[in-house]
C-alpha positions as CSV (number, residue, x, y, z in Angstrom):
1,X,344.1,249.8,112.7
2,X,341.7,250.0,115.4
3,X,342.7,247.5,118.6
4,X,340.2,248.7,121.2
5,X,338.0,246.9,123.9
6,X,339.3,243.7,122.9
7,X,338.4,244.2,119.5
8,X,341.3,244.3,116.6
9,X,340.2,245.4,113.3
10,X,342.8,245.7,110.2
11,X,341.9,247.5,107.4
12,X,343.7,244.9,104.2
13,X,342.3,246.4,101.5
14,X,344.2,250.0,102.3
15,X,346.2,249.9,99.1
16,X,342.3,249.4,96.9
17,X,340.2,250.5,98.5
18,X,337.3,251.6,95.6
19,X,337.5,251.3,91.7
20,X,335.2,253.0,89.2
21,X,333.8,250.8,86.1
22,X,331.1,251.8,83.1
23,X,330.0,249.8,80.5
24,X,328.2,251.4,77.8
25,X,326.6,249.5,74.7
26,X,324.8,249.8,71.1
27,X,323.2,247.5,69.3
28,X,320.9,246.9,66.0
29,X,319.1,243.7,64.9
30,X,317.2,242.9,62.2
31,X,315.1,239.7,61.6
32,X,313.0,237.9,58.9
33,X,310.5,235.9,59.9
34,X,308.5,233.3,57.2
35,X,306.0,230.7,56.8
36,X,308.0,228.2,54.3
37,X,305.4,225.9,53.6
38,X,301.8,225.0,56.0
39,X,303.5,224.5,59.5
40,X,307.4,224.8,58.6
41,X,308.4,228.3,59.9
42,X,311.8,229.9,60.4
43,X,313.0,233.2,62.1
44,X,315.9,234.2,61.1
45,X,318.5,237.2,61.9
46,X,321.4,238.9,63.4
47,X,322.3,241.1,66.0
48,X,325.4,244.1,65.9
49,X,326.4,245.1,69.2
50,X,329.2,247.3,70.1
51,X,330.7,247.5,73.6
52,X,333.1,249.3,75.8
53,X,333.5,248.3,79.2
54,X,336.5,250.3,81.8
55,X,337.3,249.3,85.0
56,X,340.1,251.2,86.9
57,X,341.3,251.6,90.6
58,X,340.3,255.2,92.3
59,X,342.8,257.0,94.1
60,X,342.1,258.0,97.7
61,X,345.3,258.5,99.2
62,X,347.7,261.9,98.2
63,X,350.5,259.4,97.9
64,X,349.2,256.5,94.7
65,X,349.1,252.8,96.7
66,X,347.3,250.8,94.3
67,X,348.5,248.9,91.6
68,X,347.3,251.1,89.0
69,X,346.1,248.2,86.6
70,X,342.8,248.7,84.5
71,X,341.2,247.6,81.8
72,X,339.7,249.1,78.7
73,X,337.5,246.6,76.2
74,X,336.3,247.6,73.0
75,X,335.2,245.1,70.8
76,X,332.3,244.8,68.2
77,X,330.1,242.1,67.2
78,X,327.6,240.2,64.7
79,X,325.6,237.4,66.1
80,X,323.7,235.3,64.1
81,X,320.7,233.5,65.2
82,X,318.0,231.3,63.0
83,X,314.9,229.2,64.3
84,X,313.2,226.7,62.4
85,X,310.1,225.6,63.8
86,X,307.8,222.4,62.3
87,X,304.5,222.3,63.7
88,X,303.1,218.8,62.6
89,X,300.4,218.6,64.6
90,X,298.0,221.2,66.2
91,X,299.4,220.5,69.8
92,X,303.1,219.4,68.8
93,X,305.7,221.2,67.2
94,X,310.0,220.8,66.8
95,X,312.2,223.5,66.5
96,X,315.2,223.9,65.8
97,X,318.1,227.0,66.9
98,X,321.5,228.0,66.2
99,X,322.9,231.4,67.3
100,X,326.2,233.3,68.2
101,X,326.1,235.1,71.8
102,X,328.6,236.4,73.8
103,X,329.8,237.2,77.9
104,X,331.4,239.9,79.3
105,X,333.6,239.5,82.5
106,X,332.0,241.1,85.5
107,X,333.4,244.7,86.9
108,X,335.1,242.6,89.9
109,X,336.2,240.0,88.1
110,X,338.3,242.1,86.1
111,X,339.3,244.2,89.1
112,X,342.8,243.6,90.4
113,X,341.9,244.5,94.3
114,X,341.2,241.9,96.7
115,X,337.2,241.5,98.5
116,X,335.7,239.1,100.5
117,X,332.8,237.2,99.8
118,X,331.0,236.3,102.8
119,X,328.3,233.7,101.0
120,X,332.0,231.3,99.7
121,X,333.7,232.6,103.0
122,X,336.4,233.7,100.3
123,X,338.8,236.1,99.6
124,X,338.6,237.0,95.5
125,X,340.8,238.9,93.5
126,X,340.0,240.3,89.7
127,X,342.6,239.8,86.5
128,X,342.1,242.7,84.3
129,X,343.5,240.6,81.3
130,X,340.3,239.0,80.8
131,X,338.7,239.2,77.7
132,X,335.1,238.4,76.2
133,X,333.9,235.1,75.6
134,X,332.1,233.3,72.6
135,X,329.4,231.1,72.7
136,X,328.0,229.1,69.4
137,X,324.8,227.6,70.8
138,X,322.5,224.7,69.0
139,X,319.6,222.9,70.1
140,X,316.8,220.4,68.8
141,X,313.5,221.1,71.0
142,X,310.3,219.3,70.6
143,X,307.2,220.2,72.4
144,X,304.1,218.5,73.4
145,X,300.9,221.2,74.4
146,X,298.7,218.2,75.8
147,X,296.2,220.5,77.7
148,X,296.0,224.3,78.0
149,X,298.7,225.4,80.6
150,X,300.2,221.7,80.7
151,X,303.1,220.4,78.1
152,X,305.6,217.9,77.9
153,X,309.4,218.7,76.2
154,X,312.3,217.1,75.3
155,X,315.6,218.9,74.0
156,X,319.0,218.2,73.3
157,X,321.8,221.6,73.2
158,X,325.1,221.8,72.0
159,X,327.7,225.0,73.4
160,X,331.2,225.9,72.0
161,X,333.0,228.5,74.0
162,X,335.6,230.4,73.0
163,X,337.7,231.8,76.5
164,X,335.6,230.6,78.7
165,X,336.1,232.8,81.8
166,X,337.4,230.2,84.7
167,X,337.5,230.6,88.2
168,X,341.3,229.5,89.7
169,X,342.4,229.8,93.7
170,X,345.9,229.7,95.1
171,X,346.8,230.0,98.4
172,X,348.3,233.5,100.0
173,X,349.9,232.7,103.2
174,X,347.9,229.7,103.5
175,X,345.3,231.6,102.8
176,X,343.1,230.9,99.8
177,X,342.7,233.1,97.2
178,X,340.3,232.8,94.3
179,X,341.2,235.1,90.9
180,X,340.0,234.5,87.5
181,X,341.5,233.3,83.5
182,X,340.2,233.0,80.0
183,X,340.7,229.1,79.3
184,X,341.4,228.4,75.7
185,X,338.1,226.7,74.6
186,X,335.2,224.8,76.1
187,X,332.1,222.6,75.0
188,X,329.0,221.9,76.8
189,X,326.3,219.3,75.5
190,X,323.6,217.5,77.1
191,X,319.7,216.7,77.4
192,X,316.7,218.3,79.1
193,X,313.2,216.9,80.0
194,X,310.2,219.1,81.3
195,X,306.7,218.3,81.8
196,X,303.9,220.3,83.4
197,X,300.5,218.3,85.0
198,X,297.6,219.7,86.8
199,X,295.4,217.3,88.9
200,X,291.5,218.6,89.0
201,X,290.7,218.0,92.5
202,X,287.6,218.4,92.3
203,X,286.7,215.0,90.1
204,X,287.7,213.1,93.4
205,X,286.1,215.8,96.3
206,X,282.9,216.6,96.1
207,X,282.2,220.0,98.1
208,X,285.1,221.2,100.6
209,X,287.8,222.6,100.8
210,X,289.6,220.3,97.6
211,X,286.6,220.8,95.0
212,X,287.7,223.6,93.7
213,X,291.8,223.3,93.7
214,X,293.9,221.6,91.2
215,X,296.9,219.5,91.8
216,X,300.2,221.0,90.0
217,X,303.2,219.1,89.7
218,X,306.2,220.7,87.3
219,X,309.8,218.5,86.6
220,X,312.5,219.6,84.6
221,X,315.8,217.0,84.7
222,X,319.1,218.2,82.6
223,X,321.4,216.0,82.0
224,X,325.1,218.3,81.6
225,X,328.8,217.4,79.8
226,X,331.2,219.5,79.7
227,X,335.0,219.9,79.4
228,X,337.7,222.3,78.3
229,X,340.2,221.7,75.9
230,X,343.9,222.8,76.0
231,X,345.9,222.3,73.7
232,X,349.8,222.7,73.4
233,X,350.6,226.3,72.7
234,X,347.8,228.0,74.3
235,X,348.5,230.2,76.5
236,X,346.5,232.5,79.4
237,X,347.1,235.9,80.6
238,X,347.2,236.6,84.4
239,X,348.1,240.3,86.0
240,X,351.1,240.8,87.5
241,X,352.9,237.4,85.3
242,X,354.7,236.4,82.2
243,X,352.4,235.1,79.3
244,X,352.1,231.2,80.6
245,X,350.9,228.4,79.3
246,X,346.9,227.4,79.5
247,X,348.6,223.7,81.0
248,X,350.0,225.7,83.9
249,X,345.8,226.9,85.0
250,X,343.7,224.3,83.2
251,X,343.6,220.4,82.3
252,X,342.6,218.9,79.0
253,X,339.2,217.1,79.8
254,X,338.5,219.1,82.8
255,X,334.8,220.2,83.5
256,X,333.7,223.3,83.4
257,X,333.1,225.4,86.7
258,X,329.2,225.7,88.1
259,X,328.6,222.8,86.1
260,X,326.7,219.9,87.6
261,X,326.2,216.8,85.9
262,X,322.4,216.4,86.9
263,X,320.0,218.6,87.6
264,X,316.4,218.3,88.9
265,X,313.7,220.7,90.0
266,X,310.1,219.5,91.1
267,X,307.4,221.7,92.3
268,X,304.3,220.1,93.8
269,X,301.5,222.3,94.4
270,X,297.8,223.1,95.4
271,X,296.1,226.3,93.3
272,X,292.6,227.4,93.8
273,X,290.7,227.7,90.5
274,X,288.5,230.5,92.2
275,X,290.8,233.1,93.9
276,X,295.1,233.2,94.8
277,X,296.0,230.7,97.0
278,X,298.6,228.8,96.4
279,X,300.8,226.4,98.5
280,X,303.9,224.9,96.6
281,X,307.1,222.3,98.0
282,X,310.3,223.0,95.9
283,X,312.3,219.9,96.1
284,X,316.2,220.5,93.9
285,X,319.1,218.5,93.7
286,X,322.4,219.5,91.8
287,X,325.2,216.9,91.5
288,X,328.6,217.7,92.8
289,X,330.3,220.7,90.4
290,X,333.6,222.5,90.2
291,X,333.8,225.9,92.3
292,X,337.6,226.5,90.9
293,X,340.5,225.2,89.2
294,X,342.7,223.9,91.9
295,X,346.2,225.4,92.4
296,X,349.1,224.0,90.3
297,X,349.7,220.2,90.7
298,X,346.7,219.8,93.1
299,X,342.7,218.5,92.3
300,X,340.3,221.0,91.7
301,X,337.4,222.0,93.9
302,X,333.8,221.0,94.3
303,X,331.3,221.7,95.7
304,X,328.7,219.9,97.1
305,X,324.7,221.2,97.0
306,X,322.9,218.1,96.9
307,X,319.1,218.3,97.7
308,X,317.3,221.5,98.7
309,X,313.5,221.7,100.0
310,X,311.6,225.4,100.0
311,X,307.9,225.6,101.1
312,X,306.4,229.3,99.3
313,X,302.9,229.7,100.4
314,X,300.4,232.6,99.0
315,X,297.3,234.0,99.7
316,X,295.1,236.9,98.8
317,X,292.6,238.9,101.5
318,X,290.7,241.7,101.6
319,X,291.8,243.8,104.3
320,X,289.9,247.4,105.1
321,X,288.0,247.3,101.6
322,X,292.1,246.2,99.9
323,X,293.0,243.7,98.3
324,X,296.3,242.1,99.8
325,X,298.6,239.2,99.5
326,X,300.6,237.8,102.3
327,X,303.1,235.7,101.1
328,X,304.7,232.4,103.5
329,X,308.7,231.2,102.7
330,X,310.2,228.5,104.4
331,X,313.6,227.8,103.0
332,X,316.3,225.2,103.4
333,X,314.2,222.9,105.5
334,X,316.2,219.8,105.2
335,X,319.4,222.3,106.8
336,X,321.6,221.7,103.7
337,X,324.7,223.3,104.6
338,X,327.4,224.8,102.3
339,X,330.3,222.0,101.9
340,X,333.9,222.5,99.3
341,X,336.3,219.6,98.7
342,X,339.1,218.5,97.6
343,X,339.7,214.7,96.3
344,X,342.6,212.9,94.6
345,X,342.5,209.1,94.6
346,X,339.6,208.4,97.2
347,X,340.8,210.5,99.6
348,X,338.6,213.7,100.7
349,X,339.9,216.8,102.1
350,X,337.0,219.6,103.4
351,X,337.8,222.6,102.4
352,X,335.7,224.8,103.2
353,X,331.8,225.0,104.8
């Protein structure tokens, strides 16, 4: 405790203050690729992988303050994954995928100390109950080539999770507190459209400084549903509590957290056909999403990013006989602040920004 020149500082994390974490993996594939008939193609194969992953609290003190728990996963694999691709026309093709993948919980999400995140102005707190999760993935794809470098595609997914890991936050002295659970099972399905266009400049300048840059302007949009299921009789496992049921942490229906509903990413650009110069707008917007599972009985939280302009500039030189690259950033121009709420029946409550 240091309470000096007007300044009080209190060290909170005392009792854990470090931990120690490895993960070490092995893996194999093998694949088969083959030409089925003229233009029909499919890829398929699997993948073993082995992991162990330890996370455990390091003792600093003489005297043992810390809570002791850890967390030791060892768990092995096979993950299937097959592509079938149709190429019907020279510039346009569909393919077709399926695999199994998995995700492993992050060293602090599995470590029971508290830190603070200054980004979510958050204090966190890891559950070393967590477990893997698995994801069976499908998509339908089909892609248009219309012009070297340019393309149009359209593609539909499909995700099945099993223990999705979920972020929850309570409140410690009305303070809140943000830890972490496996929720019983989650799907994710939705719809994505990209195209990529250049713009010769020079077919509408003739000489200066346009007639020899190109116009580039690159959209993606996704379109996102999700939800997790619960069902009676699951249950979720949370340090330092009784095996509870998943009802108690998640809602049937619920959306996924990070999730946004819409997505959209537009670049607009100038490039230089001759040399690098490049001068590019960013413009994103994401649609509210889920930051956490709200505490017991009350809504969850959102966030809210909303839309987001970057200018990223770059240019080559030749500076003492070297070539260079400087390289301009301007982010956040619109001053899009950081904004968590809660809402229940039309009424808002700011959380946090």
């Amino acid at each position: 405790v240091i309470n000096q020149f007007d300044i009080g500082m209190i060290e909170t994390t005392e009792t854990d203050p470090a931990f120690n974490a490895t993960l070490r993996t092995e893996a194999g594939y093998g694949q088969l690729q083959a030409e089925l008939t003229d233009g029909l193609e499919l890829s398929v194969g699997a993948r073993y992988e082995r992991g162990e992953q330890n996370v455990r609290p390091i003792r600093v003190f003489d005297t043992l303050t810390n809570s002791g728990a850890s967390t030791s996963l060892e768990n092995d694999y096979v993950l299937p994954a097959a592509t079938l691709t149709w190429k019907f026309r020279d510039d346009m093709q569909v393919r077709f995928n399926a695999a199994q993948t998995l995700a492993r919980p992050q060293f602090r999400e599995l470590m029971f100390q508290r830190y603070f995140d200054p980004e979510t102005n958050r204090t966190y707190r890891g559950n070393p109950l967590l477990t893997d999760s698995e994801f069976v993935n499908a998509e339908a794809r089909y892609e248009w080539y219309f012009a070297p470098e340019q393309r149009l595609s359209m593609a539909g997914f499909y995700k099945k999770i099993d223990k999705p890991i979920e972020a929850f936050t309570g409140f410690n002295d009305n303070t809140p507190e943000t830890s972490f659970a496996n929720a019983p099972e989650a799907v994710l399905y939705g719809a994505e459209l990209e195209v990529q266009k250049h713009f010769p400049l020079g077919d509408y300048f003739q000489g200066g400084y346009f007639s020899t840059r190109r116009a580039v302007v690159v959209g993606n949009y996704t379109y996102t549903q999700s939800r997790i299921n619960v069902e009676q009789g699951d249950t979720v496992s949370v340090y330092g509590t009784a095996l509870q049921p998943a009802s108690n942490f998640f809602v049937d229906g619920s959306s996924l957290t990070g999730q946004s509903d819409h997505l959209v990413n537009l670049q607009l650009g100038l490039e230089s056909s001759e040399r690098l110069s490049q001068q590019t707008i960013l413009v994103s917007y994401a649609s509210d999403r889920v930051t956490s599972r709200g505490p017991a009985g009350l809504p969850d939280i959102y966030e809210s990013p909303g839309w987001r302009v970057d200018f990223v500039a770059r240019e080559a030189f030749t500076l003492f006989d070297t070539s260079m690259e400087a390289k301009l950033e301007v982010r956040n121009i619109l001053g899009t602040g950081y904004r968590e709420f809660q809402e229940r029946s039309g009424n808002v409550v700011y959380y946090n920004k």
